[in-house]
Each structure stands twice: as structure tokens, then as C-alpha cells.
C-alpha positions in Angstrom: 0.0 0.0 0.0 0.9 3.6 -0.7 0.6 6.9 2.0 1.0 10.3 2.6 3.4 11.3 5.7 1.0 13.6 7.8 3.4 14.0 11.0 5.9 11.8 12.7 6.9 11.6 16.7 9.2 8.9 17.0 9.0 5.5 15.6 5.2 6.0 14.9 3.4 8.3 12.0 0.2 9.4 11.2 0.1 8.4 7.5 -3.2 9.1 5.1 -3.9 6.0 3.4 -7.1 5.3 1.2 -8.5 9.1 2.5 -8.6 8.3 6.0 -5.3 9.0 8.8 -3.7 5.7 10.1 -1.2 5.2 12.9 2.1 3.5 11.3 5.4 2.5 12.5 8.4 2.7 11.2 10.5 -0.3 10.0 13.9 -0.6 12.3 15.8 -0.7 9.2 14.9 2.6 8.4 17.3 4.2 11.2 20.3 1.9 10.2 23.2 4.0 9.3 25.1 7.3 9.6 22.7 9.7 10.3 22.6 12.8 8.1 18.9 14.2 9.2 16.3 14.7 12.3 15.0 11.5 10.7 14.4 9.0 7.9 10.6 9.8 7.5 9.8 13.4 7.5 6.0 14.9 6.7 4.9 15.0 3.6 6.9 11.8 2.8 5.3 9.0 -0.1 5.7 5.7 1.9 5.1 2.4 1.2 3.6 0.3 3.9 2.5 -3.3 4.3 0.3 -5.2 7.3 2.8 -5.2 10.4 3.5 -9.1 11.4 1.2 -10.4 14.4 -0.5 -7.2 14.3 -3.2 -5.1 12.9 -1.3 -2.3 12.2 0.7 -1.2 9.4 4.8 -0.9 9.4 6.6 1.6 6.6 8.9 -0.6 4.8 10.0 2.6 2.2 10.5 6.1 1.1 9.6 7.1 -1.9 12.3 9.7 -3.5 11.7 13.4 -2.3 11.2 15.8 -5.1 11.4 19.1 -3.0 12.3 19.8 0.5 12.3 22.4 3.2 15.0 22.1 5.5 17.0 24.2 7.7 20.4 23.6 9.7 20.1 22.0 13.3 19.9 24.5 15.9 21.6 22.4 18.2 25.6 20.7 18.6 24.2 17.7 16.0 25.4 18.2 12.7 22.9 16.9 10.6 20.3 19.2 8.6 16.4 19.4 10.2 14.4 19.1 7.0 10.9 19.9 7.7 8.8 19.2 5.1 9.1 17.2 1.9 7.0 17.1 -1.5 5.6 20.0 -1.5 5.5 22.8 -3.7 5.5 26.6 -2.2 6.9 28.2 1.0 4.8 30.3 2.0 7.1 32.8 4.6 4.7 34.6 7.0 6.2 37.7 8.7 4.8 41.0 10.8 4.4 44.5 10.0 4.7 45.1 13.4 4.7 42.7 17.3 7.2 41.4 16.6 9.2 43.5 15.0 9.6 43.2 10.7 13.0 41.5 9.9 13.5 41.0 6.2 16.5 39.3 6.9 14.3 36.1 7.6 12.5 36.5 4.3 15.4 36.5 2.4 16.9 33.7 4.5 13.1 31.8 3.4 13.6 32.7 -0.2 17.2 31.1 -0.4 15.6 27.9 1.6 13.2 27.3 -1.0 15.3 28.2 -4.1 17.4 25.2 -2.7 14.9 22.8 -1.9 13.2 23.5 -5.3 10.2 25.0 -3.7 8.6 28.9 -4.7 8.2 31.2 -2.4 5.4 32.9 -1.1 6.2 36.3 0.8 3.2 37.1 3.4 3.5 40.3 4.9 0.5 39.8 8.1 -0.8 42.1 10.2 -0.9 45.2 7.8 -3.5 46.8 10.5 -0.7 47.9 11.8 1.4 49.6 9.2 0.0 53.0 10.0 0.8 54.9 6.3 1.9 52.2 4.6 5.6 52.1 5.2 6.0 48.3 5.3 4.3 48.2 2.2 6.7 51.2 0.4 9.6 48.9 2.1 9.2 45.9 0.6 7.9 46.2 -2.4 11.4 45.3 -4.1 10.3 41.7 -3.6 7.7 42.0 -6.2 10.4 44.0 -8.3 11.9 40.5 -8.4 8.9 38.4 -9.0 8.6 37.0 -6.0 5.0 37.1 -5.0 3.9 38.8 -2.3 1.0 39.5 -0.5 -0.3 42.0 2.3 -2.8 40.2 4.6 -4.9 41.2 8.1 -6.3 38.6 10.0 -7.9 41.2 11.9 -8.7 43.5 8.9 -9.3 40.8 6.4 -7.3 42.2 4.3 -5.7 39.8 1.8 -7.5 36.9 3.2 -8.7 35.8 -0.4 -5.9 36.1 -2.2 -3.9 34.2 0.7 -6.6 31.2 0.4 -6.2 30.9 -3.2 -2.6 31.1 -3.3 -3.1 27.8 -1.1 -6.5 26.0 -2.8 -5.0 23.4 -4.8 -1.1 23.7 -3.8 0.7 21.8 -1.3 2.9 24.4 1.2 5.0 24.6 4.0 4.2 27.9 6.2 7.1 29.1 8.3 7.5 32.3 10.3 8.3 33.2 13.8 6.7 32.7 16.7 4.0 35.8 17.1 3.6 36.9 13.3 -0.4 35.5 12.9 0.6 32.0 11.1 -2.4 30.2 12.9 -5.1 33.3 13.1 -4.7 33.4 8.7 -4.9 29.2 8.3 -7.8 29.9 10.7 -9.7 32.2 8.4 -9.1 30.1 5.4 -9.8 27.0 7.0 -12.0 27.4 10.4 -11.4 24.9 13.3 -8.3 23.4 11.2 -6.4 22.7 14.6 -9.9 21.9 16.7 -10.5 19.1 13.7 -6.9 17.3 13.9 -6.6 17.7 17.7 -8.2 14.5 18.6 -6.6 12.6 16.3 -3.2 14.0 17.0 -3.6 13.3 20.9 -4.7 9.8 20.3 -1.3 9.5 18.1 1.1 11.3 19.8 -0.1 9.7 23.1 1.4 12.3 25.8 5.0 12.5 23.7 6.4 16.3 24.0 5.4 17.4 20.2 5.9 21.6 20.4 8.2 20.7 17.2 6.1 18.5 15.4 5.2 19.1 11.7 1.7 18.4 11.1 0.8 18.4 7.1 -3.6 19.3 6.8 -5.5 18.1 4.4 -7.2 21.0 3.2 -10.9 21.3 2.6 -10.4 23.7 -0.3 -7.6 21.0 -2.6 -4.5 20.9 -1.4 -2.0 20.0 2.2 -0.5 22.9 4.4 2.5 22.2 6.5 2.3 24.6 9.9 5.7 24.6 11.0 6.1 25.6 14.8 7.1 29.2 15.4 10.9 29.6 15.1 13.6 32.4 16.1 16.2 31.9 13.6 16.5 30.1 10.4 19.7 28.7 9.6 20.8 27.6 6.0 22.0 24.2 5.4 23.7 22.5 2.1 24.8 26.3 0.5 28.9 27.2 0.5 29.7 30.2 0.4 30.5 30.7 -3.3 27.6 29.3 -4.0 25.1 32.1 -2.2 25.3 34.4 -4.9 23.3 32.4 -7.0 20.4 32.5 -4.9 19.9 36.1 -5.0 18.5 36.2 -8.6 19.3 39.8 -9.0 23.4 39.0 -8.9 22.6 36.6 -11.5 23.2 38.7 -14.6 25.8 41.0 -13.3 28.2 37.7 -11.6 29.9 37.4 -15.7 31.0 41.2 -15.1 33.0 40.6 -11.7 36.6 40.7 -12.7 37.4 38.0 -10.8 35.5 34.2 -10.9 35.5 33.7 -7.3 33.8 36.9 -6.4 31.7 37.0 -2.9 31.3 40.2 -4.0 32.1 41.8 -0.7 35.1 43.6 -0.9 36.5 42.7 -4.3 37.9 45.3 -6.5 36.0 45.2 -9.8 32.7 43.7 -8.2 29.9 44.3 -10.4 27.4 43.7 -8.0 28.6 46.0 -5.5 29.0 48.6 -8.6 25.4 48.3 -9.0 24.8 48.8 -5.5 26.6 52.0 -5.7 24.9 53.4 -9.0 21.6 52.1 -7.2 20.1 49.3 -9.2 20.1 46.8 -6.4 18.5 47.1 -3.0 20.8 47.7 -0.4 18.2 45.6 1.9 18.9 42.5 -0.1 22.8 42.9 -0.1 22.7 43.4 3.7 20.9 40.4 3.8 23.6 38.7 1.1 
């Protein structure tokens, strides 16, 4: 049999099989070797299971191949990367005009997140109730300068409510943002009760575990999963050198050739042509801080 990865804690996951959520376990085998991630079966994961020996349940024997990923480093000593969702097709990176305070250093840390795991992003810009004269909206509106859509949303207001559900009817996303910034009050007002009609199910399956970390990926009543990731402080990149950052920042793309020399980081190079655009003012000097 073939399922969908809803959440894991521990050995056991809640997998969607036929339409309906089933507890599984995972096979031992699974866990064998060097360990490069939080674990072998992440959310959002196609597994295949088969009837657990002596038992009525059902035991994951394998993981299909991942064709996106979210992932993040580990914010601990361990070295290997926390991915947190797999399969899926936006990111959808919620922030605050204001409580807590803006910080478009995390959206651009988002954008270069999905760019690497193959994933479009989704800039949300929440709580727009707040931006008394529009600044926030004058001060970021370089992101749609670069394509990257972005919306301006209110919770409180409604504002951008509609466009925010049908950027996710039909898709399959990953919302991330820190803790504070209105993730569950806009999932809420495009999908009402959505925790209230998974919480008995998810207390049956996590069974007492400590899950403030868990991934939980929601069917959605409107076509589509949404991943709400737990509120985060910082979001580390994993898998990118150094060299290779540049890249990511899709305005640097056609200037890179002009750099005198091939191994620009385009910090303090002599002949740089992305810092000479900086200077003549064709590049934000937002998105270079945050390079």
C-alpha cells in the first residue's frame, strides 16, 4: 500500500492512506546507518507500507524519492540538517508589519531555503493593520520588483484573506515564520477549526509525547496540504557554501559574468559588479545586507 506522511513523533506516523489518517510505524531498518537528518521519514513523505506481522497495524517498509524539500540547519551541537517538510511545492514565509518586529533578513533567509529545496516562495507580509501609512508596504515592495510574489494580509482587517486562500487552494505548502507573526489566526480564516478538527486525532497519536516541534501536514478542505511549521527564532541555512550564495539572489545573476574576478563573494573585491550596481543604485541595499 501507498501513504502520505501527515506527522511523525518517534517511531510512529500518522500516514493518510485510502483518504482516511492511520497510525504506522516505522521499519527498524529505516534508522540503520550514519545519520545525516532529524529523521528517515519526515512529513509529507510518499511511503510504502505493508500489514505489520502479528498485528493489525501497518509498518513503513520505504521512502519514496523526495522531489522538494524544506530544510534548515540544526539548531543544536548535531550536525545533521532538520528538514521539515518534503513534496511540497511553495513556502509560504509569513512575517509581521509590526509585534514582533519586521525583519526582512528572515524572508530572504526563506527565499534562499526554497530556491534550494526546489520550492517557490510565497512572501506574506501579516498584520498590515498595523502599518499606520503604509511604510512596510513602500519597504518591501522590491520583492515584487523581483517576482517573487507577495501578499499584504490582516487577520484582523481581512485584508488579503482571499488572495492568501487561493494562493493555497490546490497547492501543497509549508508555512514558516516566527513565533507571534499571525501564522495560525490566517490558516484559521481560510480554513476554520483546522487545529480543533486534527486535535483528537493528534492526541490519540502522539499519546502524551512532548510534540511543540512536530510538523503536522492538513488536508485541506479547499484542494491541497498545508505544513504549519512551529514558530521559530532563527532560520539557519544548510547545504549552501559560500560561493555558492550568490546564485540564490537572482538579482546578482546577470551581473556575476561582469565581476573581474570568478570567485567573487562580492564583498570587498575590486572590480565587483554587484557592489558597482549597489553603488549606481540598481540593487536594493536591503537584499545585499541580507547577502
Amino acid at each position: 500500500m501507498r501513504g502520505r506522511v501527515l506527522r511523525v513523533s518517534g517511531q510512529n506516523c500518522l500516514v493518510q492512506v485510502d483518504g482516511r489518517p492511520q497510525q504506522c510505524r516505522m521499519r527498524g531498518r529505516l534508522k540503520e546507518g550514519v545519520r545525516t537528518s532529524n529523521s528517515p521519514v519526515i512529513a509529507g513523505d510518499w511511503v510504502q507500507l505493508a500489514p505489520e506481522t502479528n498485528a493489525n497495524g501497518l509498518v513503513i517498509e520505504r521512502v519514496e524519492e523526495r522531489s522538494t524539500h524544506f530544510t534548515r540547519a540544526s539548531s543544536g551541537a548535531k550536525p545533521f540538517e532538520q528538514i521539515i517538510a518534503v513534496n511540497i511545492q511553495q513556502l509560504v514565509v509569513v512575517v509581521a508589519a509590526k509585534r514582533p518586529a519586521l525583519r526582512p533578513g528572515f524572508i530572504d533567509r526563506a527565499i534562499v531555503s526554497a530556491l534550494r529545496g526546489n520550492l517557490k516562495p510565497l512572501v506574506v507580509i501579516n498584520k498590515m493593520d498595523l502599518d499606520d501609512g503604509g511604510a512596510v508596504r513602500a519597504q518591501l515592495s522590491y520583492y515584487a520588483d523581483l517576482h517573487y510574489p507577495i501578499l499584504f494580509t490582516s487577520a484582523q482587517s481581512g485584508e488579503g484573506v482571499d488572495a492568501f486562500r487561493d494562493a493555497l487552494a490546490g497547492s501543497e505548502s509549508a508555512i514558516v515564520g516566527q513565533s507571534g507573526v499571525g501564522k495560525s489566526s490566517l490558516l484559521n480564516c481560510v480554513e476554520p477549526n483546522l487545529s480543533l478538527r486534527t486535535r483528537e486525532i493528534m492526541a490519540q497519536h502522539d499519546r502524551g509525547r512532548h510534540t511543540t516541534t512536530a510538523v503536522e501536514l492538513y488536508p485541506l478542505s479547499l484542494g491541497g496540504y498545508v505544513a504549519d511549521t512551529p514558530g521559530i527564532k532563527e532560520l539557519h541555512l544548510s547545504g549552501i557554501e559560500r560561493g555558492e550564495l550568490a546564485r540564490y539572489f537572482i538579482e546578482f545573476m546577470p551581473l556575476i559574468d561582469g565581476c573581474r574576478f570568478r570567485n567573487c563573494l562580492h564583498l570587498t573585491e575590486p572590480d565587483c559588479a554587484v557592489r558597482n550596481a549597489l553603488v549606481d543604485g540598481k540593487l536594493s541595499e536591503a537584499r545585499y545586507a541580507s547577502y
